[in-house]
PABA-720302 format. One record per atom (N, C-alpha, C): residue in one letter; atom name; y, x, z. Coordinates in Angstrom, 3 decimals, padded with zeros to 6 digits, m for minus. Atoms other than C-alpha are relative to their C-alpha. Example, Ala and Ser with C-alpha at 12.3 -4.5 7.8 and 13.67 -1.06 7.14 Angstrom:
resn;name;Y;X;Z
A;N;m001.190;000.890;000.000
A;CA;m004.500;012.300;007.800
A;C;001.200;000.900;000.000
S;N;m001.190;m000.820;m000.060
S;CA;m001.060;013.670;007.140
S;C;001.090;m000.770;000.730
END
This chain:
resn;name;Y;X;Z
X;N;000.799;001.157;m000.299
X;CA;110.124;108.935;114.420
X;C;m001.467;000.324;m000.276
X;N;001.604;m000.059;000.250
X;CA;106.266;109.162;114.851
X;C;m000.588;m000.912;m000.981
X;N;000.892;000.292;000.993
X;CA;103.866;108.083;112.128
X;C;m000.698;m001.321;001.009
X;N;000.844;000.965;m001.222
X;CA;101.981;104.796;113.486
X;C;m001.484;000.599;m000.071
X;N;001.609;m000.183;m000.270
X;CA;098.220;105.467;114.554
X;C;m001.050;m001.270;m000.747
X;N;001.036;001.978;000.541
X;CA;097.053;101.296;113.566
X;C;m000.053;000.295;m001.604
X;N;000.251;000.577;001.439
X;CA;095.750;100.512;109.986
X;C;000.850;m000.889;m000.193
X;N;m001.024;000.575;000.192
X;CA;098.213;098.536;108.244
X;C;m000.873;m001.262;m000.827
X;N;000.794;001.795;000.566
X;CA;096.785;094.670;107.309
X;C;m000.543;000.083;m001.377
X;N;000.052;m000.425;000.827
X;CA;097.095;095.867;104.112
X;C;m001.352;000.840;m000.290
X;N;001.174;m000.773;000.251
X;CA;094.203;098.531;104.323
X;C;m001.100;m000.905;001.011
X;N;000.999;000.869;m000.724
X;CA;092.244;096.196;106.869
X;C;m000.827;m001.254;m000.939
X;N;000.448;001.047;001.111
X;CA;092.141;093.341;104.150
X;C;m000.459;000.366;m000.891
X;N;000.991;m000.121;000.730
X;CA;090.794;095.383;101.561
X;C;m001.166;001.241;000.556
X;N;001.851;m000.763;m000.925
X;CA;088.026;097.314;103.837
X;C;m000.692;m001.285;000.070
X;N;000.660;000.962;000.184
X;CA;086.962;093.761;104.792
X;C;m000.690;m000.501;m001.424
X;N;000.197;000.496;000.990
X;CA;087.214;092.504;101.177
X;C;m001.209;001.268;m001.044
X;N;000.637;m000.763;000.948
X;CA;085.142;095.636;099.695
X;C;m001.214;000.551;001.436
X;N;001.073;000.155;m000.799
X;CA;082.731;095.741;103.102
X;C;m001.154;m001.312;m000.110
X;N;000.754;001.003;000.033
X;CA;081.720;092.363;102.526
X;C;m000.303;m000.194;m001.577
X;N;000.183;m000.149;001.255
X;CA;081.441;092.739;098.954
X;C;m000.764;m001.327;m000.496
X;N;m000.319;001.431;000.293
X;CA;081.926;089.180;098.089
X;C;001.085;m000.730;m000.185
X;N;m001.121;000.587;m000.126
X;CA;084.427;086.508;097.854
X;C;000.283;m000.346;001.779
X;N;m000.796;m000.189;m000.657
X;CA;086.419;085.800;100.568
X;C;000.918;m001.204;000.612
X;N;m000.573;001.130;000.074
X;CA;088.333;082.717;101.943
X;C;001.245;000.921;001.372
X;N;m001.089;m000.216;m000.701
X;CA;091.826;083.346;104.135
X;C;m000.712;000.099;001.610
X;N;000.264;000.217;m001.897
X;CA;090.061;082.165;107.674
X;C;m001.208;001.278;000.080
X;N;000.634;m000.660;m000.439
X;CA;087.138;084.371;106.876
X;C;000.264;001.660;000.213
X;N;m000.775;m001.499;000.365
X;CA;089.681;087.695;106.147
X;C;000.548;m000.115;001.444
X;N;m000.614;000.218;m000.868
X;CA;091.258;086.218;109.336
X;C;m000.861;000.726;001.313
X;N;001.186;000.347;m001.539
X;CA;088.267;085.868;111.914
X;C;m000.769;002.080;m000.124
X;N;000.425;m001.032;m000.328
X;CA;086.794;089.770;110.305
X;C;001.480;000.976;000.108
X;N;m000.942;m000.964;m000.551
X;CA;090.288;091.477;110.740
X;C;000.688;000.020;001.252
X;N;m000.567;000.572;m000.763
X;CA;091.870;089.490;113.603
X;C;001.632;m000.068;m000.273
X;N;m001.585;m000.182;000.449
X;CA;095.241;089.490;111.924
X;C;000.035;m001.948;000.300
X;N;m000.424;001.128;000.298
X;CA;097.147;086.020;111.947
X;C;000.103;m000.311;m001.377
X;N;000.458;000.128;001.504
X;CA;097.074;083.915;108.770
X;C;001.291;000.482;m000.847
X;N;m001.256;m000.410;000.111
X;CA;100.987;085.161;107.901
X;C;m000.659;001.278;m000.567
X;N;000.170;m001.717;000.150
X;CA;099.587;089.045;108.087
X;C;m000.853;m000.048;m001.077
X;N;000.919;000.245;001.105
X;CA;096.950;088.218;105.777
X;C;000.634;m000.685;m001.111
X;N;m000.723;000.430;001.750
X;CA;098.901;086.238;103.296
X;C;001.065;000.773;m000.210
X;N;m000.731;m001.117;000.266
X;CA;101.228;089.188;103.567
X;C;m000.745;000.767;m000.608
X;N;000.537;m001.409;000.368
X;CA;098.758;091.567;102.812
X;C;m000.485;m000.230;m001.429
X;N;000.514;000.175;000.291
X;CA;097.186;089.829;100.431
X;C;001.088;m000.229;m001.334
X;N;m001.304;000.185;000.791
X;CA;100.637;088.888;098.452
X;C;m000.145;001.423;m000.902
X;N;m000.749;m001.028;000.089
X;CA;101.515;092.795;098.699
X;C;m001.527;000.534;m001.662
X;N;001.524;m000.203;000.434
X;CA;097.652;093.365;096.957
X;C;000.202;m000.646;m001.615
X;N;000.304;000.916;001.105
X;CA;097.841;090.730;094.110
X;C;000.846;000.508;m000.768
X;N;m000.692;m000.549;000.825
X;CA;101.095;092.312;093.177
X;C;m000.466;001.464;m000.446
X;N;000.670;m001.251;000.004
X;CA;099.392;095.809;092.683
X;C;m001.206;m000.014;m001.243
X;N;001.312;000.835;000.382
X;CA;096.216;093.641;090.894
X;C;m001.497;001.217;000.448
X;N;001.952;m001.094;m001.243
X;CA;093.504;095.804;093.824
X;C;m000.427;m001.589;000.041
X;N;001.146;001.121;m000.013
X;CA;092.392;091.721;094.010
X;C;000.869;m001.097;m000.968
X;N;m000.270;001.481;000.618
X;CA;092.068;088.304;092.673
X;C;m000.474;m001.081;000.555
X;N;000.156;001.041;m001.273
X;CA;091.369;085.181;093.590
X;C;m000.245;m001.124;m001.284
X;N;000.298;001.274;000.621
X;CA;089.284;081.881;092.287
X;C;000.392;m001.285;000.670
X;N;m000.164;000.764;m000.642
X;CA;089.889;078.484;093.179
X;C;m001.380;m001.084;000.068
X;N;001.240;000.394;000.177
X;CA;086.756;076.606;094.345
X;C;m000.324;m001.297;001.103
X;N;m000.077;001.387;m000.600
X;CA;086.816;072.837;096.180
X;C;000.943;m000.437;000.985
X;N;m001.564;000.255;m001.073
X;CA;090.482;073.091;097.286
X;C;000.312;001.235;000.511
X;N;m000.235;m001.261;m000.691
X;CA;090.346;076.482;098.485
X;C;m000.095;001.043;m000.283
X;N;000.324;m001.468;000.743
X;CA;090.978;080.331;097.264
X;C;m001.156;000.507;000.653
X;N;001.463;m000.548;m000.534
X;CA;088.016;082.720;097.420
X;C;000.917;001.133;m000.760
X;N;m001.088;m001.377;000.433
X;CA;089.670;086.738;097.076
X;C;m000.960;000.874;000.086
X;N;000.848;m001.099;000.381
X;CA;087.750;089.651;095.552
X;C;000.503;000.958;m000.181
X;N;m000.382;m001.450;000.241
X;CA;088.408;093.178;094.916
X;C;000.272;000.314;m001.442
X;N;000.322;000.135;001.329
X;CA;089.341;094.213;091.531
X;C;000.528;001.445;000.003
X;N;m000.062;m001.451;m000.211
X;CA;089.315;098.087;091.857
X;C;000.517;000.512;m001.621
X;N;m000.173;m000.619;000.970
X;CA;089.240;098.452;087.734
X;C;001.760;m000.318;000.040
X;N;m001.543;000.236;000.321
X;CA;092.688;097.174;087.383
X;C;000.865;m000.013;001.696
X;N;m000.412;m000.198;m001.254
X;CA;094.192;098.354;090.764
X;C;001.080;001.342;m000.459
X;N;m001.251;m001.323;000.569
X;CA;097.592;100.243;090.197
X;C;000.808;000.719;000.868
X;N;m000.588;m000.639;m000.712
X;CA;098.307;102.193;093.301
X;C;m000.486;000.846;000.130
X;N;000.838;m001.419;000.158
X;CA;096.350;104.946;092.162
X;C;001.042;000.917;m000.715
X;N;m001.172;m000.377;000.772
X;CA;098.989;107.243;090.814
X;C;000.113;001.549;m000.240
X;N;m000.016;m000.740;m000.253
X;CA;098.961;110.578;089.796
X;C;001.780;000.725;m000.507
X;N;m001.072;m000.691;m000.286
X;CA;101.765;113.044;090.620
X;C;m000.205;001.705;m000.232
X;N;000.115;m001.112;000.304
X;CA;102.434;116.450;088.884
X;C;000.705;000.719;000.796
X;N;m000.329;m000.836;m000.952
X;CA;102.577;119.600;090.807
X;C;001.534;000.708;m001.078
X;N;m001.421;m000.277;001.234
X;CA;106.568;120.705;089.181
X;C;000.085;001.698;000.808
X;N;m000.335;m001.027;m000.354
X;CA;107.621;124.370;089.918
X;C;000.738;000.393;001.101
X;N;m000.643;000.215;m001.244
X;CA;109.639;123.573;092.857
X;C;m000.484;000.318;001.577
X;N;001.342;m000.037;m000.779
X;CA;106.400;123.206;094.809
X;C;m000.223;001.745;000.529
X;N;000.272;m001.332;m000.004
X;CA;105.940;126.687;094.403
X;C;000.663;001.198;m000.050
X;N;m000.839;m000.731;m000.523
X;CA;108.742;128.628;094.853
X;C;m000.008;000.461;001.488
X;N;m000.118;m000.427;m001.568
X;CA;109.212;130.646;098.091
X;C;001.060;m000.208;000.557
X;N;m001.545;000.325;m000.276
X;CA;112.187;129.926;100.361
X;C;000.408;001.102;000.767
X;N;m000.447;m001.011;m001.108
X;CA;114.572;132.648;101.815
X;C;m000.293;m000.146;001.143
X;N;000.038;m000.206;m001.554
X;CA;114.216;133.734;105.217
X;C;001.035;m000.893;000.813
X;N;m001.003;000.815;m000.503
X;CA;115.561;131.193;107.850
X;C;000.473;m001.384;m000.816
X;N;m000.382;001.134;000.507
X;CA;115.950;128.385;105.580
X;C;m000.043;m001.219;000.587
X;N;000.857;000.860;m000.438
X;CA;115.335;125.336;106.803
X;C;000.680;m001.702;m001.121
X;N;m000.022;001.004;000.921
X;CA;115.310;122.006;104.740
X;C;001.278;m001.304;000.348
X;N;m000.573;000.672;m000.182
X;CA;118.199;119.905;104.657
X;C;001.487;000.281;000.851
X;N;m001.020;m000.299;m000.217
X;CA;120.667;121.775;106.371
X;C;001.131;001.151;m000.700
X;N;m001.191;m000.785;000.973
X;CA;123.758;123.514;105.233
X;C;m000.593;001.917;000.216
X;N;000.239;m001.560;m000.350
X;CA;123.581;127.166;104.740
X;C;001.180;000.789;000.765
X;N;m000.857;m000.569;m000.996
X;CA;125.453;129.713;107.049
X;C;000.707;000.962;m000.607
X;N;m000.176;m001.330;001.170
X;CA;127.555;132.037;105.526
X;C;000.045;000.873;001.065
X;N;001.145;m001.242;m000.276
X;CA;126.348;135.099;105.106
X;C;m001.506;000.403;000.740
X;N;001.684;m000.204;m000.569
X;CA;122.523;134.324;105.610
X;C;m000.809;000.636;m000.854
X;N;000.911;m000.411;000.657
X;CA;121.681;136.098;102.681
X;C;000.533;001.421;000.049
END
């Protein structure tokens, strides 16, 4: 299956939210991404659980900011020895071996 080419709502909502480097209201995340308001309160869900934003409440209505210090999908991953091993000749990943390929 091919990789998609599109940005995923997800990275659209916080380019907007850290382009406009301000708060933020649902219609105005709406009108600069063109997502529907669903894709955006999806994205925005997926986000809050992560804490990349937050959100005030201000005459009935959220306002959503960036919150980069406490943003936990930054993750680092150690290189293990596995990585770096060479593989016999003809190997190929995931399939059975042939006997007598070595």
């Amino acid at each position: 299956m091919k990789r998609s080419q599109h940005p995923t709502y997800t990275s659209l909502v916080t380019d907007a939210l850290r382009s406009h480097d301000d708060f933020m209201s649902v219609p105005q995340l709406m009108s600069a991404t063109q997502a529907t308001r669903n894709q955006i309160t999806a994205a925005l869900h997926c986000l809050k659980q992560v804490k990349a934003i937050d959100c005030i409440e201000s005459g009935g209505s959220l306002y959503w900011y960036l919150t980069p210090d406490t943003d936990q999908r930054i993750r680092v991953v150690k290189l293990t020895s596995d990585h770096t091993k060479k593989r016999p000749p003809g190997y190929i990943r995931g399939q059975p071996r042939k006997y007598g390929s070595y």
